[in-house]
N, C-alpha and C positions, 0 to 999 in steps of 0.2 A: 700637560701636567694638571694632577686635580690636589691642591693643599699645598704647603712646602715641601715642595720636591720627590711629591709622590705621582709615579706614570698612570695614564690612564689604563688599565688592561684594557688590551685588543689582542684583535688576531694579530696585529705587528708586532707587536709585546710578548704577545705568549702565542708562539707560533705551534701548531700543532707538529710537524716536520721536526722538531729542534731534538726529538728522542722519541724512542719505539716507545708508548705508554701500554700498549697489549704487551708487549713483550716482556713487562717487571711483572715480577711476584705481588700478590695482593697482600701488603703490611699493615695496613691501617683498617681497623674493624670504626665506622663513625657511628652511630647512633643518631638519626635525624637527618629530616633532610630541609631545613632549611635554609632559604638562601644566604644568609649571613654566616654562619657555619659551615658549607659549602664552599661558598668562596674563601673564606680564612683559611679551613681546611688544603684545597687544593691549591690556593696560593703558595702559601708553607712546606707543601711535598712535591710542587714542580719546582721553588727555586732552591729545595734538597740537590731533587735531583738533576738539573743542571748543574749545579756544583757538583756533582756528582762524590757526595755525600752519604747518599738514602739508597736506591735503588729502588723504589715500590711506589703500587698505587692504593687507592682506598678502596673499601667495597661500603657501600654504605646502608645501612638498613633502617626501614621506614619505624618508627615509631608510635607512630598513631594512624588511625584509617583517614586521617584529610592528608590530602596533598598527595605528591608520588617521588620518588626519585629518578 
């Protein structure tokens, strides 16, 4: 656990297996690729969709010429 009662994310946490992630539609246009945004980002649309709530995944587009996605 990292804080009150927040999990650490891992691959036991967030199993990659747990749902077809190619297999959803791409619903989320992000802007940015940085890592804090990123992981908020994907946090928020895989524990959608396990709940299975959302169906989709992000496509994300570079911003500026540093960095990559």
């Amino acid at each position: 656990m990292t804080g009150p009662g927040l999990p650490l994310l891992s691959a036991a946490v967030w199993r990659e297996d747990a749902y077809d992630r190619r297999a959803l539609p791409e619903r989320v246009l992000q802007f940015g690729t940085g890592v804090l945004l990123r992981a908020i980002c994907a946090a928020a649309v895989d524990a959608a969709n396990r709940a299975g709530t959302f169906g989709g995944r992000i496509v994300v587009v570079q911003s500026t010429p540093n960095g990559s996605a």
